[in-house]
C-alpha positions in Angstrom: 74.8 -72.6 -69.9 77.3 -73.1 -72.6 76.4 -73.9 -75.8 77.9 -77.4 -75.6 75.8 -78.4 -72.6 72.3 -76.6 -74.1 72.8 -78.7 -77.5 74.3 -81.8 -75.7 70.8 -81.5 -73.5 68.9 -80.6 -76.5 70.1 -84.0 -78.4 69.5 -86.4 -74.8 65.7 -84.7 -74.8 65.4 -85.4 -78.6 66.8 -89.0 -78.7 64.5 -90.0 -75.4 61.2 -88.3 -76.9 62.0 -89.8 -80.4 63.1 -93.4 -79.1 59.8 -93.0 -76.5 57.5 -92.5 -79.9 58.9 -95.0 -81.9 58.3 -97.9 -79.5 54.7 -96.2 -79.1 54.6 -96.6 -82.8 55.7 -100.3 -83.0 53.9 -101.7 -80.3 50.2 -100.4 -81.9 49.5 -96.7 -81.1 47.4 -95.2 -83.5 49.1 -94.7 -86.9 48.4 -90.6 -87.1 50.5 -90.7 -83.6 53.7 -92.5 -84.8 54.0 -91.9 -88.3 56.8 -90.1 -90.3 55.0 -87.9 -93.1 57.2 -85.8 -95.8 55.3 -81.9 -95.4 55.2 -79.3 -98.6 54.5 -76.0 -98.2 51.7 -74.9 -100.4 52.4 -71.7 -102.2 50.1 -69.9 -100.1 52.1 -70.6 -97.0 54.8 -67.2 -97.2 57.1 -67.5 -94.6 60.4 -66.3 -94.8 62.0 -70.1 -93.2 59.4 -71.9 -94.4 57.8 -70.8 -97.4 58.7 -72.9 -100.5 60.2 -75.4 -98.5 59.9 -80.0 -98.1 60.4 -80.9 -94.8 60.2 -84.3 -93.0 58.8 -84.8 -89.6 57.6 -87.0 -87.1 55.7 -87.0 -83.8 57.5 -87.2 -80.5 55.0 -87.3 -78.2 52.3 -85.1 -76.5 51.1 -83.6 -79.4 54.9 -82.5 -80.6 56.8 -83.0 -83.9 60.5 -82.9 -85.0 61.5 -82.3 -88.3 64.2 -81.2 -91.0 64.3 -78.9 -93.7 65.1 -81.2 -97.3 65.5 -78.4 -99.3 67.8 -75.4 -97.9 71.8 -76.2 -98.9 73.8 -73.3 -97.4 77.3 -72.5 -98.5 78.7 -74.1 -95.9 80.6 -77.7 -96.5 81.6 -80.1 -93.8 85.0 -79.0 -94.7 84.1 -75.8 -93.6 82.3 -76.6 -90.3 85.0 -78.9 -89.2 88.1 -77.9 -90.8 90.5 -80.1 -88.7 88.2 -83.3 -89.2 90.0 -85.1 -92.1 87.1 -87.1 -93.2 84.6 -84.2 -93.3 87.3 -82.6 -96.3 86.3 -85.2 -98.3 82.3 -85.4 -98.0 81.4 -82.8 -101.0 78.4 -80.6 -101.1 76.9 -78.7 -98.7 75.3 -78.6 -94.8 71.7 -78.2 -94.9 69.8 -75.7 -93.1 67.2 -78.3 -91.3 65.4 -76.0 -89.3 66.3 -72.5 -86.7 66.4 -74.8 -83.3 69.9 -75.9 -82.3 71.8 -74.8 -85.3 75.1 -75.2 -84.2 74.2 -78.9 -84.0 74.8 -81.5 -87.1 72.2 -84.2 -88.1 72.4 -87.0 -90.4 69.4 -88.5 -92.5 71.4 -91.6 -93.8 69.2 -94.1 -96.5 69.6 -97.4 -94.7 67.5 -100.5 -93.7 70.1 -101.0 -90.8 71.0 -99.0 -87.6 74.0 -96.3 -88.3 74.8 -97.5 -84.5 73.9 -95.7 -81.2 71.7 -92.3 -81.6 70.0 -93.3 -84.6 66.0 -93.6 -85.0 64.1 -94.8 -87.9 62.1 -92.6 -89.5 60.3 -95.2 -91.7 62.1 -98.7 -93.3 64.4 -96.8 -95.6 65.6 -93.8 -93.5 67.4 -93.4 -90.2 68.1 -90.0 -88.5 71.2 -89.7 -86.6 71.8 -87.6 -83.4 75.1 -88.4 -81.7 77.5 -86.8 -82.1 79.5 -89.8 -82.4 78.0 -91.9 -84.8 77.3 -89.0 -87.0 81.1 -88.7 -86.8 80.9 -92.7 -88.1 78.6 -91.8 -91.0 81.2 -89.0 -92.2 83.7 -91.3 -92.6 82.1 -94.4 -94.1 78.5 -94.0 -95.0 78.3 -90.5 -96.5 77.9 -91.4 -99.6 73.8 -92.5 -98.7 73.4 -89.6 -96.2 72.3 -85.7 -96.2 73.5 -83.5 -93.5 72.0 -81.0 -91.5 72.7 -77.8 -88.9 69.3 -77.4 -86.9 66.2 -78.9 -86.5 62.6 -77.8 -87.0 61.0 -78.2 -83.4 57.0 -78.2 -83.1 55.2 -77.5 -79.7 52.0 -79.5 -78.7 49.5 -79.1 -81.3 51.6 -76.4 -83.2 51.9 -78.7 -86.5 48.0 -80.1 -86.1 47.3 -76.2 -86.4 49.6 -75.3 -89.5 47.5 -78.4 -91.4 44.4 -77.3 -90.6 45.1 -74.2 -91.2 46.3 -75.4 -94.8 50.0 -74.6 -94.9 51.2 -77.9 -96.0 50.5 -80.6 -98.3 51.2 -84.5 -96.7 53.0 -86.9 -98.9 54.5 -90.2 -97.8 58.5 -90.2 -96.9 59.8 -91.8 -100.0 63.4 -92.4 -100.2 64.0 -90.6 -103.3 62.0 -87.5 -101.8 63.7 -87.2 -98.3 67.5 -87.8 -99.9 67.4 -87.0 -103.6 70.0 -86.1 -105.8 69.3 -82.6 -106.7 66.8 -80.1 -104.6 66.5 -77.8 -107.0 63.0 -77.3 -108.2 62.0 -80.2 -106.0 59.5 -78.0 -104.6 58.1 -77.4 -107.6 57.7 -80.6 -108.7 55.9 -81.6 -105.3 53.2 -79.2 -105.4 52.2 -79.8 -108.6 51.9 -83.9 -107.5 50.4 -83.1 -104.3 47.7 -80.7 -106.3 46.7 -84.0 -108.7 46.3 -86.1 -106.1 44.4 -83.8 -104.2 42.2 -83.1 -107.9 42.0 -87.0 -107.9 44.3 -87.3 -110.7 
């Protein structure tokens, strides 16, 4: 299988499970099933991909989650990954690293109420993620000014995420604009933990 066809199969299986849990979601499953939750990893948590990261995520069905790494720039610019896409030379900073599945595939978190256009889910009012190839093509050239990009995809089997929290590798914080696309990530982490540690003293 080339790598074309496995990502392009990837993206089709993503988009159906994602679109499948949303209209679970709006027409009255249980919230813990269809909600979009911003994850921090507590300073316990060492791992060498995850450790010290933010991530956002959401539940796709059947006890599995998708999410992105916020919080990983690489030194790779769109310019870079797509050197003979004028547009992309004029998006600055970097790709993010959003997670080790699919990672020659790009991603788009775009801050919107309204729908980027055709491969885009909402990952809570303010926030849509974008999929197709297409439209994330769209969002280059018009709307990157409100959107983060990313190169892979964190990828959760049944029950793998419900294990991590009970095992206490994360704290759970509410998908905020301003925390899912900020300005800066540096010492964002930081700055998490420490509110996710008051809340948690009841402060």
């Amino acid at each position: 299988m080339s790598v074309q066809s496995r990502i392009a199969g990837f993206l089709a299986r993503l988009l159906s499970a994602l679109a499948m849990a949303w209209v679970a979601g709006v027409y009255g499953a249980d919230l813990s099933e269809s909600e979009t939750v911003l994850l921090v990893a507590r300073p316990e948590f060492r791992d060498p991909i995850y450790g010290e990261t933010i991530l956002i995520a959401r539940p796709i069905g059947q006890g599995r989650h998708v999410g992105f790494i916020l919080n990983k720039p690489t030194q790779i610019s769109l310019a870079d990954a797509f050197p003979g896409h004028g547009p992309s030379k004029t998006v600055p900073g970097p790709i993010y690293l959003g997670g080790p599945a699919e990672v020659d595939a790009v991603f788009a978190l775009v801050a919107s109420h309204d729908s980027p256009g055709r491969g885009s889910i909402q990952l809570s009012p303010d926030v849509f993620l974008v999929i197709a190839a297409d439209t994330v093509d769209h969002v280059i050239e018009f709307e990157a000014e409100r959107a983060r990009f990313f190169a892979g995809a964190v990828v959760w089997q049944p029950g793998e995420l419900n294990e991590e929290l009970r095992r206490g590798a994360w704290y759970v914080l509410d998908p905020e604009p301003d925390l899912v696309l900020p300005r800066k990530t540096d010492g964002m982490w930081q700055q998490l933990v420490q509110r996710a540690e008051l809340r948690e003293n009841g402060i």
